[in-house]
C-alpha positions in Angstrom: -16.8 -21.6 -132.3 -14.4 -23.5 -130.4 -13.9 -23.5 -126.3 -10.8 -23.8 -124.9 -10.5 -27.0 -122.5 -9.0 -25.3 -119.6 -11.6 -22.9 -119.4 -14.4 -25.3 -119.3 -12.9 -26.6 -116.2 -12.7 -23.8 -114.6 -16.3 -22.5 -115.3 -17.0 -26.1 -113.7 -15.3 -26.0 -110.6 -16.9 -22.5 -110.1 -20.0 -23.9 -110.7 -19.6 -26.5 -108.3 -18.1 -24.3 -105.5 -20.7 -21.4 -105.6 -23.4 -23.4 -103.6 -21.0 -23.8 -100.7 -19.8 -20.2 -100.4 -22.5 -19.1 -98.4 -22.5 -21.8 -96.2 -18.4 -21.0 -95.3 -19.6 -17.8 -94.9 -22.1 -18.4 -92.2 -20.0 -20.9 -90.4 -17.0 -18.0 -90.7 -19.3 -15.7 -89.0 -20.3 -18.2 -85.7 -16.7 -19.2 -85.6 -15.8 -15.0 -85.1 -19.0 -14.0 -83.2 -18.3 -17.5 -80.4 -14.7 -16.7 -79.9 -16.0 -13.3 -79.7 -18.3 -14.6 -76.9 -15.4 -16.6 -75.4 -13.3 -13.3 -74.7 -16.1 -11.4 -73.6 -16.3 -14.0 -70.9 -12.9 -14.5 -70.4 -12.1 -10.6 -69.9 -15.4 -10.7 -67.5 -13.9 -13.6 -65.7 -10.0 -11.5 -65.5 -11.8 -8.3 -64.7 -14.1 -10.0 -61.9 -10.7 -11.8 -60.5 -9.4 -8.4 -60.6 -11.6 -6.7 -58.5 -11.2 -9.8 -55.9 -7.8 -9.0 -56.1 -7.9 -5.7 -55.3 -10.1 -5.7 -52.7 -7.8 -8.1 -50.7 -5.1 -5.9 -51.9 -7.1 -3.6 -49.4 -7.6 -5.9 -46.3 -4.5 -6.4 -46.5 -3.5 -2.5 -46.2 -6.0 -2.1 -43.9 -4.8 -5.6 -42.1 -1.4 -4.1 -42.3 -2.0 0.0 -40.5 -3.9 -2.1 -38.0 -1.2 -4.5 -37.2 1.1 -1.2 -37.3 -1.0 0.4 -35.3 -1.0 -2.7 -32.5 2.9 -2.8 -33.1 3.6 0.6 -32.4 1.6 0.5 -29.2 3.6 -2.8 -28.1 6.5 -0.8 -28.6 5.6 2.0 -26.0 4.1 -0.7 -23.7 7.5 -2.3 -23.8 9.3 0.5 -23.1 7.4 1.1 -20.3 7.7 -2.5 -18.8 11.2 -1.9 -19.3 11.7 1.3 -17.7 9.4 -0.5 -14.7 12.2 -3.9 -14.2 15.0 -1.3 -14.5 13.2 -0.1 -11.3 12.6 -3.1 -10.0 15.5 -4.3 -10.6 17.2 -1.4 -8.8 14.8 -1.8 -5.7 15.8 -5.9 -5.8 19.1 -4.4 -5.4 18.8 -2.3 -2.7 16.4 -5.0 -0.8 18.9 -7.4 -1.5 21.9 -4.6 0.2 19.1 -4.0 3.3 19.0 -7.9 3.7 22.1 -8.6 4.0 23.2 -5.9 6.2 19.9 -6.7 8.4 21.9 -9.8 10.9 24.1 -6.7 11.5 21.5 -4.2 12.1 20.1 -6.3 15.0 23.1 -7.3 16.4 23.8 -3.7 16.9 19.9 -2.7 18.1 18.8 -5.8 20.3 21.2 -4.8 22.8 20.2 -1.0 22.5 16.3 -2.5 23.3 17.9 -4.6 26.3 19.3 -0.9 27.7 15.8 0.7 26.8 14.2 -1.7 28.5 16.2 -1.6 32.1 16.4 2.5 31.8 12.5 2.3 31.4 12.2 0.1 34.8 15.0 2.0 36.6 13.2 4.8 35.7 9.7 3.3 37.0 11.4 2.5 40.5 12.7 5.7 40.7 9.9 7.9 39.7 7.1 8.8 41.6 5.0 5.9 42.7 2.3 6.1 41.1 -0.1 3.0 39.1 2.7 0.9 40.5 1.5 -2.1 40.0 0.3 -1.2 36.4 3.5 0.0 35.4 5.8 -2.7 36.8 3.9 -5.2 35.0 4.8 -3.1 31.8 8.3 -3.5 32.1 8.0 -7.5 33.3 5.9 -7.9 29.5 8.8 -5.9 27.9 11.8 -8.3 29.3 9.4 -11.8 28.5 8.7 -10.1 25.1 12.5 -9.9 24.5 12.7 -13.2 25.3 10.5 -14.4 22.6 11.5 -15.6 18.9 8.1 -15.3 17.6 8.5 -11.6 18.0 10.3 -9.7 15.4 13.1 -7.2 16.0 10.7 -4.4 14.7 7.6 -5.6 16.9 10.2 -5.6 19.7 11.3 -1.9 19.2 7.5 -0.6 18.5 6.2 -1.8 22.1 9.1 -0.5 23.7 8.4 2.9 21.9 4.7 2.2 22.7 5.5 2.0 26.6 8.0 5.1 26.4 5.3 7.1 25.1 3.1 6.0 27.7 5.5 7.1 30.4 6.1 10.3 28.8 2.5 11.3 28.8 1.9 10.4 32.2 3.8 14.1 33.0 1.2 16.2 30.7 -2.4 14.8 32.4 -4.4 14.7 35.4 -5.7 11.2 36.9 -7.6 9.6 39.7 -7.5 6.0 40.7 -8.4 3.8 43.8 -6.2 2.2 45.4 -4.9 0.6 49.0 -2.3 2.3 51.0 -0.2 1.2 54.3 -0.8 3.9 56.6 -0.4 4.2 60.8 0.2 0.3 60.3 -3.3 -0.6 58.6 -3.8 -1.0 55.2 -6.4 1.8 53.6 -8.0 1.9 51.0 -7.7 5.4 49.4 -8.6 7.4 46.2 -5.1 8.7 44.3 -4.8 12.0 42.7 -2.0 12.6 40.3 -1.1 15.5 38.9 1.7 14.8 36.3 4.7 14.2 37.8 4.7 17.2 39.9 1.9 15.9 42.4 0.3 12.4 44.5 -2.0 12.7 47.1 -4.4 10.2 48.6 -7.4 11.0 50.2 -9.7 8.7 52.2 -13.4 8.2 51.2 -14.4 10.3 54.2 -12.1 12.7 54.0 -10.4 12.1 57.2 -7.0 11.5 55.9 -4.8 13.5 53.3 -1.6 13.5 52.5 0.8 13.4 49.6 4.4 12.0 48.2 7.6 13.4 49.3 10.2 12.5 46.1 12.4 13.8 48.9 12.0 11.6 52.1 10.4 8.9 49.1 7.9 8.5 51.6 3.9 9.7 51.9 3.7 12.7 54.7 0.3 13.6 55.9 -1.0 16.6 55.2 -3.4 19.1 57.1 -6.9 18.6 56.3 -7.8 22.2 57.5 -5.7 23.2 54.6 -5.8 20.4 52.2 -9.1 18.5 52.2 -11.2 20.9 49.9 -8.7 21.1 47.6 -7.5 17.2 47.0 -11.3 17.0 46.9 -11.7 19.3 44.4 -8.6 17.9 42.2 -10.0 14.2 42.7 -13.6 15.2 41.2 -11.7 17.2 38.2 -9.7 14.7 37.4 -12.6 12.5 37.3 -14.6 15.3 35.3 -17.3 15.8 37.5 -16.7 19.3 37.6 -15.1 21.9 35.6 -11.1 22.2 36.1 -10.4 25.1 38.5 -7.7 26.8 40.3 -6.1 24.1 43.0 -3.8 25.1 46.0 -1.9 21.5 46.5 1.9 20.7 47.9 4.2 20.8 45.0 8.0 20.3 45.4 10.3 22.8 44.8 12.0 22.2 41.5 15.7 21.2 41.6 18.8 22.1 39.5 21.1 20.0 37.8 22.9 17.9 40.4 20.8 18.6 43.4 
């Protein structure tokens, strides 16, 4: 029986070729299962840089509502400091109005002070004579103090008030004070009693002389001291408040109307 050529070839090269195939096999198999391997760790790899991703994805949200949170705060704090210069700015203005119309305030109210201050010592003079001495020297501090450029304007006007007052309540309380007095040539010393503005007597430490002040005569008169020496007693040692006020029968002048 006779073989065809081609046939023999083939049954060679398929002879030769069938060790090998299970060796391409094999290597097929490592080849699949390591690039298998390779994207197993590659998707591990994207997966893992995935999560990293997202969880900066939320600092950064949470970065972002705190930053919001901060900005909308500086927002209402700004529109408060901006309501506060408007105000400030508005005060500046009206400071700035006040100081420039100050030079003309004091021209206009040092020479109202000068006036306040010679009424005040006209009045002293003129008044009933009492704490002369103390009261004179009031009005000689006033007139240096106006003198003075160390002293402001306002400091000026508040002691002037200040010894106004002082005069004023001199005519609602009741005061006893040593002093000396001229009297029958000879100078005395003699305990004063004043009784607001209505009353000033003098008595002598024994007793032996009394009198008062006549606004009318502006002189002192003496008074009787059957009649008058308990009771200017009595109102020196009340006024003094070593006993309890009482009822006092003294020489008051008859009050005067307008133009009298």
């Amino acid at each position: 029986m006779k073989i065809s050529r081609t046939r023999v070839l083939a049954l060679g090269i398929v002879a030769m070729l069938a060790p090998v195939a299970p060796t391409l096999a094999a290597e097929t198999v490592d080849a699949v299962t390591a690039v298998g391997e390779q994207r197993a760790q590659e998707g591990a790899a994207a997966q893992k840089q995935i999560e990293q991703l997202s969880d900066q994805a939320g600092d950064l949200e949470s970065q972002y509502k705190q930053v919001n949170k901060v900005v909308e705060g500086l927002a209402v704090y700004n529109d408060l400091l901006q309501k506060q210069v408007d105000n400030q700015r508005a005060e500046m203005a009206a400071l700035s109005d006040s100081i420039n119309k100050v030079s003309l305030i004091e021209r206009q109210i040092v020479p109202l002070m000068m006036q306040m201050v010679e009424t005040l010592d006209e009045f002293v003079r003129l008044d009933v004579p009492f704490l002369p001495a103390e009261r004179a020297e009031r009005v000689a501090r006033l007139r240096e103090m106006m003198e003075r450029s160390d002293v402001t304007s306002a400091e000026k006007f508040r002691r002037i008030l200040e010894a106004y007052q002082i005069e004023n309540e001199y005519g609602r309380t009741i005061e006893a004070y040593k002093g000396t007095l001229e009297l029958a040539g000879s100078t005395r010393e003699v305990n004063f009693l004043r009784i607001g503005r209505v009353a000033l007597l003098y008595q002598s430490d024994g007793g032996d002389l009394t009198g008062a002040w006549s606004q009318d005569a502006r002189d002192w008169e003496a008074l009787a001291p059957e009649t008058y020496k308990q009771a200017v007693s009595m109102g020196l040692k009340v006024a003094r408040k070593q006993v309890a006020p009482d009822l006092l029968v003294l020489p008051v002048a008859a009050p005067k109307g307008v133009g009298q």
